[in-house]
N, CA, C and O atoms as a GROMACS GRO file, in nm:
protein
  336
    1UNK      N    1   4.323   0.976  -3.240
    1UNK     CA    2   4.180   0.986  -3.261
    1UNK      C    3   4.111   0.987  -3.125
    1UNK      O    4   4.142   0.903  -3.041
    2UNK      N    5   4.010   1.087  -3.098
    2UNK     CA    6   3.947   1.094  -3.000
    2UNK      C    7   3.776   1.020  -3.041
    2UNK      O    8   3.731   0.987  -3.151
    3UNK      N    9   3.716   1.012  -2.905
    3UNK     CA   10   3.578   1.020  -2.906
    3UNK      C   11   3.472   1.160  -2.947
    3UNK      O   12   3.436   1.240  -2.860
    4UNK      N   13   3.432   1.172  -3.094
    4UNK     CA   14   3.347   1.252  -3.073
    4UNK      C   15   3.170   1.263  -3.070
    4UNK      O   16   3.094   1.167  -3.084
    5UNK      N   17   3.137   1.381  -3.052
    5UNK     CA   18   3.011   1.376  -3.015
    5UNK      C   19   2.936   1.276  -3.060
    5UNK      O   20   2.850   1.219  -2.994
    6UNK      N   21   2.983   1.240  -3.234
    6UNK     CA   22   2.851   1.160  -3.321
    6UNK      C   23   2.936   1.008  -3.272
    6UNK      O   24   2.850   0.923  -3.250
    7UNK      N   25   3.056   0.960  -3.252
    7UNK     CA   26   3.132   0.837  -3.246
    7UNK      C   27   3.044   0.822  -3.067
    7UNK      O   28   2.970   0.723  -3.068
    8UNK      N   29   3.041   0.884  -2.957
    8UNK     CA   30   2.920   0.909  -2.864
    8UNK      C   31   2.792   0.865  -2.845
    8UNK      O   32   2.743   0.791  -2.760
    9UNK      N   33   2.742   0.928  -2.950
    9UNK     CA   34   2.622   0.903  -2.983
    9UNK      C   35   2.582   0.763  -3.060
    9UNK      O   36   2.463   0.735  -3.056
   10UNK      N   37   2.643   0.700  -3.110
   10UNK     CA   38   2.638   0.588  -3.174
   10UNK      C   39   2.668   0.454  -3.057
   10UNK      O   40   2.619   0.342  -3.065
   11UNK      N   41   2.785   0.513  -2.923
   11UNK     CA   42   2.793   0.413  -2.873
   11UNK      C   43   2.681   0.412  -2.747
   11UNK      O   44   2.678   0.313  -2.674
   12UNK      N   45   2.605   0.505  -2.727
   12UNK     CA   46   2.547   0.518  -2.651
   12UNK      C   47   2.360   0.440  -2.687
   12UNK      O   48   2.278   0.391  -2.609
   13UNK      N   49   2.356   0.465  -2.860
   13UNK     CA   50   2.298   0.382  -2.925
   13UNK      C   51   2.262   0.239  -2.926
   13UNK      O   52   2.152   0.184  -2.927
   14UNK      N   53   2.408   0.184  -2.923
   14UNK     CA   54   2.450   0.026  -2.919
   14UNK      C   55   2.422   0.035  -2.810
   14UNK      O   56   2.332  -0.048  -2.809
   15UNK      N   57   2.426   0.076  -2.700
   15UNK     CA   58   2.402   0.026  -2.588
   15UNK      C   59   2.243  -0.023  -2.543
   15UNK      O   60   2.200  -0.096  -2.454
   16UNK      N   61   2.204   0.028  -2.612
   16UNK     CA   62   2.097  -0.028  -2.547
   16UNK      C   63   2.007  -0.142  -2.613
   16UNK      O   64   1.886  -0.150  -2.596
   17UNK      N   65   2.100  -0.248  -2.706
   17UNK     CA   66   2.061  -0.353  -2.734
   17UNK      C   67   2.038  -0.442  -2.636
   17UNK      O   68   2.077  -0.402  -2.527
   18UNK      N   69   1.985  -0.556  -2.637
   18UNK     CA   70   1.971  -0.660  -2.534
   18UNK      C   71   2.094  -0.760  -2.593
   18UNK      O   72   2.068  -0.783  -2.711
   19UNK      N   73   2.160  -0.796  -2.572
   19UNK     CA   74   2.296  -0.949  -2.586
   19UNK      C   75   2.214  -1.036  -2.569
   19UNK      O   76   2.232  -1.139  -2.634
   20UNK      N   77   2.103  -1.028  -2.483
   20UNK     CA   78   2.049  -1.147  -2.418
   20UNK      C   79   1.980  -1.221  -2.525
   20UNK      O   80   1.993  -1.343  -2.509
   21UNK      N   81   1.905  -1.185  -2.639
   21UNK     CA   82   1.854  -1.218  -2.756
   21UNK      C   83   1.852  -1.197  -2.880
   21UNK      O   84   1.829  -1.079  -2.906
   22UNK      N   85   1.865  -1.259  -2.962
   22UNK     CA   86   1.908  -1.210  -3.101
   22UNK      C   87   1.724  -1.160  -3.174
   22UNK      O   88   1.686  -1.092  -3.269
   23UNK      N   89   1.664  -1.230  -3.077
   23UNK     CA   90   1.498  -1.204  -3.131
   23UNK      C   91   1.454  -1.034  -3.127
   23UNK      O   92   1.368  -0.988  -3.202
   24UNK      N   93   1.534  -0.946  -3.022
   24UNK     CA   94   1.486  -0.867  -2.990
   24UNK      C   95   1.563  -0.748  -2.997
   24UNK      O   96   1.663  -0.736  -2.927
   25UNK      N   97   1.519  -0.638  -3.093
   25UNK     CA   98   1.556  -0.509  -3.165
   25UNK      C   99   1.517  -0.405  -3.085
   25UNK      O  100   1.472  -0.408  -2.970
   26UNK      N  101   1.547  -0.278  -3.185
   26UNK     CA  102   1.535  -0.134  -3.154
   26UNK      C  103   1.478  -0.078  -3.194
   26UNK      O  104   1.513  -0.088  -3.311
   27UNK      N  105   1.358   0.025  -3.189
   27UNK     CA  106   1.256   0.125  -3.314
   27UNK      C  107   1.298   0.233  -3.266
   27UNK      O  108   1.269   0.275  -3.154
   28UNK      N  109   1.398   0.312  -3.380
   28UNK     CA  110   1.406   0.469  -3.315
   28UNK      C  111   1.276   0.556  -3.388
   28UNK      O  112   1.264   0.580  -3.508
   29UNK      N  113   1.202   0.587  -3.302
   29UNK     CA  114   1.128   0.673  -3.325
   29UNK      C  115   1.161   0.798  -3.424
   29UNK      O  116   1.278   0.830  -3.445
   30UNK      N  117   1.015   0.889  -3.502
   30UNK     CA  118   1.047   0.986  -3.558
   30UNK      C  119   1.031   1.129  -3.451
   30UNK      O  120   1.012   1.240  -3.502
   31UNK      N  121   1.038   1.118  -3.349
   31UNK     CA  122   1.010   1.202  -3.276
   31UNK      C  123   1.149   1.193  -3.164
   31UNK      O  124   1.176   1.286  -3.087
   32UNK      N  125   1.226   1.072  -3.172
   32UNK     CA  126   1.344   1.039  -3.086
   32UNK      C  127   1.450   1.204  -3.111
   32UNK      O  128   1.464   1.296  -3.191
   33UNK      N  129   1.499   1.156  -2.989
   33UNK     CA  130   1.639   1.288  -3.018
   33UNK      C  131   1.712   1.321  -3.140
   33UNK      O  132   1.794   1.235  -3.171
   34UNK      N  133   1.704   1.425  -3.222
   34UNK     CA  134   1.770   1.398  -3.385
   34UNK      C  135   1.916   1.303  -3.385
   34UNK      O  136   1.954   1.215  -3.462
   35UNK      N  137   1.992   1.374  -3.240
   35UNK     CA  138   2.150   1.309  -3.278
   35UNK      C  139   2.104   1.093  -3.285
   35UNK      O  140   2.149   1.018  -3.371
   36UNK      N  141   2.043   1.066  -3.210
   36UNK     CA  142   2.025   0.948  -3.191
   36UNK      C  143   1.931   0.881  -3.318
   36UNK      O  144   1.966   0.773  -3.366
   37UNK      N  145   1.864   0.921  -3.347
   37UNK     CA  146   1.825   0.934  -3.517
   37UNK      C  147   1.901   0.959  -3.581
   37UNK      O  148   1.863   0.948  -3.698
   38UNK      N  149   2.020   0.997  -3.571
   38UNK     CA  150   2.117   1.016  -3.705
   38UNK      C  151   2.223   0.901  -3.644
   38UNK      O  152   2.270   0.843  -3.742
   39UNK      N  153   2.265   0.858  -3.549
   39UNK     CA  154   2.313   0.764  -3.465
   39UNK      C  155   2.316   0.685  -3.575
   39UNK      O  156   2.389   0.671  -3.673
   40UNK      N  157   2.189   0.623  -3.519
   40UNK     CA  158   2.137   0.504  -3.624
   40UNK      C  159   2.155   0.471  -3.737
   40UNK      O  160   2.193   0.364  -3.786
   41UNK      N  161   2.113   0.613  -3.801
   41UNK     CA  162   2.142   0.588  -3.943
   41UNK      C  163   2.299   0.590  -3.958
   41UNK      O  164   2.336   0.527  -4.057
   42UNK      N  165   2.371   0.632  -3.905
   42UNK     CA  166   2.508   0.611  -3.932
   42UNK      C  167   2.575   0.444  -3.935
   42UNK      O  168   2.655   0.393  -4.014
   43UNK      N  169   2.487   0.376  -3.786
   43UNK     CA  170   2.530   0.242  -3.762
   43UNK      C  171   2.460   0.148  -3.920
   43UNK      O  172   2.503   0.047  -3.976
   44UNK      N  173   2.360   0.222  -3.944
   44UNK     CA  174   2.295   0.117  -4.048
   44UNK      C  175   2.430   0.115  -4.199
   44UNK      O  176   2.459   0.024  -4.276
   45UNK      N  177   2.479   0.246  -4.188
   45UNK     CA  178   2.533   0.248  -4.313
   45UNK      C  179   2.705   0.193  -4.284
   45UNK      O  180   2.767   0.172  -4.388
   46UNK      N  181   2.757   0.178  -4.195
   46UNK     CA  182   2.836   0.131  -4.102
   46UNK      C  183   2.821  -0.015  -4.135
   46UNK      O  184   2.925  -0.069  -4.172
   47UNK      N  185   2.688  -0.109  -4.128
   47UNK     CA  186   2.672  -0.231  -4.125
   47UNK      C  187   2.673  -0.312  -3.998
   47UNK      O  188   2.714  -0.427  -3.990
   48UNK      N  189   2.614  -0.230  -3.880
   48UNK     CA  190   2.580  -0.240  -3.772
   48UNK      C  191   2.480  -0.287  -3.710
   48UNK      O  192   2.482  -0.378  -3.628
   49UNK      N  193   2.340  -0.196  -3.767
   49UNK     CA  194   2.217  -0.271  -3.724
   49UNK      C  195   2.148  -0.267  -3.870
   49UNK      O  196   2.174  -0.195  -3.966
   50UNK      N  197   2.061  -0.359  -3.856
   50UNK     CA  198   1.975  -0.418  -4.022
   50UNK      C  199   1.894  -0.277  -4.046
   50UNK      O  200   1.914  -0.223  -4.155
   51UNK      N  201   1.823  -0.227  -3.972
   51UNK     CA  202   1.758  -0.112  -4.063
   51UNK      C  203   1.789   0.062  -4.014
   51UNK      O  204   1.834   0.079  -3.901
   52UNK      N  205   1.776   0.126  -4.062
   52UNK     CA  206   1.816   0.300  -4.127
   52UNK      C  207   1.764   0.329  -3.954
   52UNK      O  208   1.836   0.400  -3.885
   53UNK      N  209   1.636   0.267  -3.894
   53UNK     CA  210   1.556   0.333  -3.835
   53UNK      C  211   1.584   0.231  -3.645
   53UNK      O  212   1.528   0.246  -3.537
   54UNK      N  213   1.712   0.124  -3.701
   54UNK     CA  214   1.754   0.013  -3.576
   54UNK      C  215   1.716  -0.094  -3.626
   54UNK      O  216   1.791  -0.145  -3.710
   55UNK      N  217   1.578  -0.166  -3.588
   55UNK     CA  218   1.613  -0.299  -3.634
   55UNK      C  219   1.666  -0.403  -3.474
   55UNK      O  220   1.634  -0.413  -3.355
   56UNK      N  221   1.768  -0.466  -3.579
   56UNK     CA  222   1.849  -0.659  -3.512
   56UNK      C  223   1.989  -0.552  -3.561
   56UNK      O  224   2.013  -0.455  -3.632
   57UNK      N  225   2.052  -0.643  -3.473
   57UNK     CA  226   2.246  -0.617  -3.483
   57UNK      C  227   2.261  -0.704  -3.532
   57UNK      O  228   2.211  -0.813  -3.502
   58UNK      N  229   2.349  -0.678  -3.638
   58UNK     CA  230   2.460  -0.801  -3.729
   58UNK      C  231   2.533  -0.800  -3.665
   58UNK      O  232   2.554  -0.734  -3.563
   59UNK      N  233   2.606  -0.903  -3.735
   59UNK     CA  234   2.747  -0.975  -3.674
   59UNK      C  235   2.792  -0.923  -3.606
   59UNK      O  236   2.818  -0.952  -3.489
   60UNK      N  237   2.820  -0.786  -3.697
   60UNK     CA  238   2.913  -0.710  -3.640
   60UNK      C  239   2.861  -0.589  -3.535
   60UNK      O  240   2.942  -0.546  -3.453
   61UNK      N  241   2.768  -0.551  -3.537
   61UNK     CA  242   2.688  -0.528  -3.423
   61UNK      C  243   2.662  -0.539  -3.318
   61UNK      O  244   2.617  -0.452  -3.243
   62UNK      N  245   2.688  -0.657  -3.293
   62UNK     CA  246   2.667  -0.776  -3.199
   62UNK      C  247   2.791  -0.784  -3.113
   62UNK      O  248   2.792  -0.774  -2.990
   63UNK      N  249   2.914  -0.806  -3.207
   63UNK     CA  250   3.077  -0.753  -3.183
   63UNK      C  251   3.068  -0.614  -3.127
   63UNK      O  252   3.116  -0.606  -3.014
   64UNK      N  253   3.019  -0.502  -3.176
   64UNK     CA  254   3.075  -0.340  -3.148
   64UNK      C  255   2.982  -0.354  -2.991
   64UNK      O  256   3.046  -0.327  -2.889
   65UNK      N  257   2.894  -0.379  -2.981
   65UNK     CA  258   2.801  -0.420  -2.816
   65UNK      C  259   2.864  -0.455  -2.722
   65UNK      O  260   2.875  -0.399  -2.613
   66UNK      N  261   2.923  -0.580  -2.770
   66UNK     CA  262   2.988  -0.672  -2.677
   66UNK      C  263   3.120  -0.599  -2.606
   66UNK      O  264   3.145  -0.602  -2.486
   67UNK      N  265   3.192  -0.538  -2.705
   67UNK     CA  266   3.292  -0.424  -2.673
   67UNK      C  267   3.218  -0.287  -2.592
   67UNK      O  268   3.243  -0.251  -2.477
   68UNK      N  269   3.137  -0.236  -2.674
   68UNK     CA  270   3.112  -0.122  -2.605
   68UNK      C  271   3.060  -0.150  -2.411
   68UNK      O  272   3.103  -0.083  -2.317
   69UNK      N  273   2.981  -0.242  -2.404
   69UNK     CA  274   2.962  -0.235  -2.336
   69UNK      C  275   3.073  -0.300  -2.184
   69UNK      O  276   3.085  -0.260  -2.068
   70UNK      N  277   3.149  -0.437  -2.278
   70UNK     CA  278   3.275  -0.420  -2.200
   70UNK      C  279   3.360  -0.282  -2.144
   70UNK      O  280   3.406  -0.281  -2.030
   71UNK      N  281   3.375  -0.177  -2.226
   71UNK     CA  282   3.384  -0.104  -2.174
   71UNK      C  283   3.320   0.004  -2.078
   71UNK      O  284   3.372   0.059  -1.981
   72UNK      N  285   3.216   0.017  -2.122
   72UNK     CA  286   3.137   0.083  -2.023
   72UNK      C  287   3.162   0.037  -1.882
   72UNK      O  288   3.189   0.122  -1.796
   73UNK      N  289   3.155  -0.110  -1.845
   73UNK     CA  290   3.171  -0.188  -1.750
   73UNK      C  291   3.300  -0.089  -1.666
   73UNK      O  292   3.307  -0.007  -1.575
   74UNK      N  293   3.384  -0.152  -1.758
   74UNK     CA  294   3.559  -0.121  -1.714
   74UNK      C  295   3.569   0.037  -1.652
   74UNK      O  296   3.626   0.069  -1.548
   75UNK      N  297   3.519   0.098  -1.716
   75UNK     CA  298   3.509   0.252  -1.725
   75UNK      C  299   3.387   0.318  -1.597
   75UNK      O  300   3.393   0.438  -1.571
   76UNK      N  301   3.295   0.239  -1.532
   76UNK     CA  302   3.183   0.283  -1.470
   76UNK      C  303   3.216   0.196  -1.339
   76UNK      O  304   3.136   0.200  -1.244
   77UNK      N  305   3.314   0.129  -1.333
   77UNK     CA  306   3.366  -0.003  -1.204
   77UNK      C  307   3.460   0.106  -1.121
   77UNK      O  308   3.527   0.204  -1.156
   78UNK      N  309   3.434   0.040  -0.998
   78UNK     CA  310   3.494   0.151  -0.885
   78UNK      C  311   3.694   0.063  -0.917
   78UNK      O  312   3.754  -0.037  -0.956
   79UNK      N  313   3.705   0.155  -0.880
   79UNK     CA  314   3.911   0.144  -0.878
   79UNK      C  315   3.945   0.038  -0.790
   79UNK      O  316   3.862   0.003  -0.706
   80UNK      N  317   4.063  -0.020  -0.799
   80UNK     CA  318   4.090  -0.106  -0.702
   80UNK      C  319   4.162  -0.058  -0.592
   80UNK      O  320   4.249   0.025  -0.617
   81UNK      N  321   4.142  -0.100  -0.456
   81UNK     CA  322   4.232  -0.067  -0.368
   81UNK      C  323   4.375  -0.014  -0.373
   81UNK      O  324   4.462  -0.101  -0.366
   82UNK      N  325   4.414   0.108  -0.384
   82UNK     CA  326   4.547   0.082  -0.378
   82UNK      C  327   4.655   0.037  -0.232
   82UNK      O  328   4.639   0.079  -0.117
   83UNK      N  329   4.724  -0.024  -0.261
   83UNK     CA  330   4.820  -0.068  -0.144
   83UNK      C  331   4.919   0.017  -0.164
   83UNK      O  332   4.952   0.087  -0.260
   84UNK      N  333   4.980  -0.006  -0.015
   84UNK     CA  334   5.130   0.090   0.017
   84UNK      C  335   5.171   0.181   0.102
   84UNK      O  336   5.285   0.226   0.093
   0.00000   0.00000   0.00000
């Protein structure tokens, strides 16, 4: 299984939650990018974020973040020295 465009678009979605607070959500606009509007609605039906349109992250939401953005980290971090 690869990454595709809409599996993409969804993590690029999650990303831009805050970890820092559970008080503080997402409003995707009706004018937002369609793929990222359909993003959403995918995560809502997924059981990701509370509403169709973003919302608060559930549990598990909260989990797919914490990952995604671990990776992002891992993936956007310069290489280590190689020796030899």
């Amino acid at each position: 299984m690869s990454f595709t465009p809409d599996l993409v678009a969804e993590l690029n979605t999650l990303i831009h939650f805050d970890l820092g607070s559970t008080q503080q959500g997402i409003k995707i606009h009706s004018n937002a990018d369609p793929a990222i509007i359909a993003a959403t609605r995918r995560l809502h039906a997924k059981g990701l974020v509370t509403l169709v349109d973003g919302g608060y992250l559930t549990s598990l939401g909260r989990d797919a973040v914490e990952h995604a953005q671990a990776a992002l980290t891992i993936l956007t971090s310069l290489p280590p020295p190689t020796t030899g």
